[in-house]
N, C-alpha and C positions, 0 to 999 in steps of 0.2 A: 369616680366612685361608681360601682355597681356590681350587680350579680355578673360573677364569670362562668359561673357552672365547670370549672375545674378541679374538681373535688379528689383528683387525683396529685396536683401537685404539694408536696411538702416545701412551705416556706421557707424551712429552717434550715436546708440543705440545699434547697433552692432546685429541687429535682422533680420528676413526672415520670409517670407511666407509662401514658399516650402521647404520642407523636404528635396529635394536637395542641398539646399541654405543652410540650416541648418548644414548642412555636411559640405559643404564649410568652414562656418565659423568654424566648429570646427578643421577642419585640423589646417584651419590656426591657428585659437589658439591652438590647440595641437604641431605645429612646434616651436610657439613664433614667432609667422611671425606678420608685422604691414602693415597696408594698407594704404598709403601714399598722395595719390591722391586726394582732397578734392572737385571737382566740376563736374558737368554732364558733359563724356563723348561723350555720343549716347543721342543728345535728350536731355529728362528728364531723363535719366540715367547715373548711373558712372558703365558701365560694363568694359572701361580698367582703370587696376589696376598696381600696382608701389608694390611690395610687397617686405620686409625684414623686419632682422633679428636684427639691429639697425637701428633705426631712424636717427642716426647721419652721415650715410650712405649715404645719399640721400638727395642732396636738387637742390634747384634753378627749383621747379617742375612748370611747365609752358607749357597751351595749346594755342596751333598753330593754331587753324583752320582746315577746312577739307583741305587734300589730295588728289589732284584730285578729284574724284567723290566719293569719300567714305564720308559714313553720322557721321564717328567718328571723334572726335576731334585729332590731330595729338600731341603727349605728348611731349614735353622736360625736362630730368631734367640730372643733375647733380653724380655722382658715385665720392662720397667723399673719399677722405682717410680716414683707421682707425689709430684713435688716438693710437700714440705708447703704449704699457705696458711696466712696469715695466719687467726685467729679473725674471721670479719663481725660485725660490729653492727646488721647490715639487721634489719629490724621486720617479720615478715612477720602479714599476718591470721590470722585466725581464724576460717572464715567459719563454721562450726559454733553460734558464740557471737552471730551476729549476729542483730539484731532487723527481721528483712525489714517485718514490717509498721509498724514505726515510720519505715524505709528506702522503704518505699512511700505511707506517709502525706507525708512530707516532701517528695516528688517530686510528687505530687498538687500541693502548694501551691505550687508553681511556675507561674507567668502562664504556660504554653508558646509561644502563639500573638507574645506580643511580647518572650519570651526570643528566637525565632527569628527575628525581621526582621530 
């Protein structure tokens, strides 16, 4: 959550102006982050932002009014619980326990030359 001072990008189409903006949005889509916040902030702008990681994360999102003398909208929302999972059965290593040099003898005894043609 916070002021981004991106008053150039459109949400809704998920586009920018500036090249700085542009960046922006690709962090966030390169984190898998969702911008949650649907109406002007500052003005005609949404520059504070509500950001995560699931959607279902977050609700009851609701602006206040200014604050004092500040010209931003004051945000309220919600920090949901995550819906339980299921227990995994996944198997994960160990790599602390493993024996490299018996992991590196083994690799040794590999033809390489006619593993790779």
């Amino acid at each position: 959550m916070g002021d981004f001072n991106h008053s150039d990008i459109c949400w809704r189409d998920n586009t920018a102006r500036h090249k700085q903006s542009r960046r922006f949005l690709e962090c966030i889509d390169d984190n898998f982050l969702l911008q949650v916040i649907e109406e002007q902030t500052r003005r005609d702008a949404m520059l504070d932002l509500v950001l995560t990681n699931k959607e279902e994360l977050v609700g009851d999102v609701k602006l206040k009014g200014s604050l004092g003398s500040s010209d931003h909208e004051a945000m309220e929302f919600k920090i949901l619980k995550a819906p339980r999972r299921a227990h995994s059965k996944l198997t994960t290593l160990h790599f602390r326990r493993a024996d490299f040099g018996l992991f590196r003898d083994l690799l040794g005894r590999i033809p390489w030359d006619k593993a790779l043609e």
